[in-house]
C-alpha positions as CSV (number, residue, x, y, z in Angstrom):
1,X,13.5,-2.0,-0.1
2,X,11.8,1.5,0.9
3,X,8.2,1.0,-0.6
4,X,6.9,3.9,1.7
5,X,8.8,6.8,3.1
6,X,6.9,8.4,5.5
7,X,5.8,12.3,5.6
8,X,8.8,13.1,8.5
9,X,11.3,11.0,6.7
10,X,11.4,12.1,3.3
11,X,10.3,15.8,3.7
12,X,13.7,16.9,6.1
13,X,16.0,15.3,3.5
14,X,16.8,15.6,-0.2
15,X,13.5,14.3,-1.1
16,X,11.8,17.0,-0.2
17,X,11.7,18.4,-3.8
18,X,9.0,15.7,-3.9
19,X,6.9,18.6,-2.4
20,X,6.8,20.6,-5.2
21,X,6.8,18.0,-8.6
22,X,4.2,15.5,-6.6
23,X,7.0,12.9,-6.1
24,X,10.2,12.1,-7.2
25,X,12.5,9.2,-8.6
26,X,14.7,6.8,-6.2
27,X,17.2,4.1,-7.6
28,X,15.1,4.2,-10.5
29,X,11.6,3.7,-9.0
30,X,9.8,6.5,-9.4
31,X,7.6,7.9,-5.8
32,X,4.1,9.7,-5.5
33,X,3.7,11.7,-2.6
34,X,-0.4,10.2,-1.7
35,X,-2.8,12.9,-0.5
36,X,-3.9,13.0,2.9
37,X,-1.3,11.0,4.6
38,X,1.6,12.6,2.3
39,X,3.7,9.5,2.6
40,X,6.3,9.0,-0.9
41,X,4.4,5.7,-1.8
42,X,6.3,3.3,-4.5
43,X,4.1,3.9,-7.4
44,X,3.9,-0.3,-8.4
45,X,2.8,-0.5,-4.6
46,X,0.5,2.6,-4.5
47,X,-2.7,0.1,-5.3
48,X,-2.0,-1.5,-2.5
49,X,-1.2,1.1,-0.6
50,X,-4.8,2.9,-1.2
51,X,-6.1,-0.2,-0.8
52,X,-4.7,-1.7,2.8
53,X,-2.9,1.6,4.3
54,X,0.8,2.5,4.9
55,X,1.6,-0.2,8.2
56,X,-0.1,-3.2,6.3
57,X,2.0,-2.2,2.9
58,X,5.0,-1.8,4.5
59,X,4.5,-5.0,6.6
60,X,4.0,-6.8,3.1
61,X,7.0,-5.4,1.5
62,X,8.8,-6.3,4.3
63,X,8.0,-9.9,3.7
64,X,9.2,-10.1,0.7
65,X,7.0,-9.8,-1.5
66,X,6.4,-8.8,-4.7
67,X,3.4,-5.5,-5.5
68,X,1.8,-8.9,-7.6
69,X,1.6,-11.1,-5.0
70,X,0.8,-8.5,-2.6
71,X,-2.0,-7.6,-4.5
72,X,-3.2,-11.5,-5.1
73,X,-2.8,-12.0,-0.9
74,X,-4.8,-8.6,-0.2
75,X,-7.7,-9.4,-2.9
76,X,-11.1,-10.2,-1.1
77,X,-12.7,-12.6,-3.7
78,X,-16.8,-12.2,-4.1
79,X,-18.9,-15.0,-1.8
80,X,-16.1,-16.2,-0.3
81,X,-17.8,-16.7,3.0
82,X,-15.5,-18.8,5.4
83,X,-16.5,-18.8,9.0
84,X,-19.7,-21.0,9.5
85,X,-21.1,-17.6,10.9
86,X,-20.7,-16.2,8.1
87,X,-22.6,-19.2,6.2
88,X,-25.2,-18.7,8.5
89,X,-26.3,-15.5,8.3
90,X,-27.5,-16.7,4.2
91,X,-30.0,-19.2,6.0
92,X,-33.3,-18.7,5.3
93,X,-34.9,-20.6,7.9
């Protein structure tokens, strides 16, 4: 499962057209080409993909995983400290 097709991969090969329409459709999942690193990013992965970068995405993909639980196992919750470092820094004393 190709989630991201990197910039030298897709743009020497019949993706290319990609270039021009601002991505393209694969075995029926449709592709944006992102801005800046102009990787063909899957677009139910492309949250992801802004959020944790192309080697982390692809590295979650390639677990397995579904964009869902992807998203769940990259979500930071709020206050969540977990190191007792962390907790300390909150002291007050």
């Amino acid at each position: 499962m190709n989630v991201v097709i990197p910039k030298n991969v897709w743009l020497s090969s019949q993706l290319s057209i990609a270039r021009y329409y601002g991505g393209c459709t694969v075995d029926g999942h449709q592709y944006t080409v992102v801005a800046g690193s102009e990787d063909l990013v899957r677009n139910d992965w492309l949250p992801i993909y802004r959020r944790v970068g192309p080697k982390k995405t692809a590295e979650l993909a390639a677990r397995g995983l579904t964009p869902k639980e992807a998203k769940s196992e990259c979500t930071v919750r709020r206050g969540s400290a977990t190191s007792s470092s962390e907790l300390s820094m909150f002291d007050e004393s």
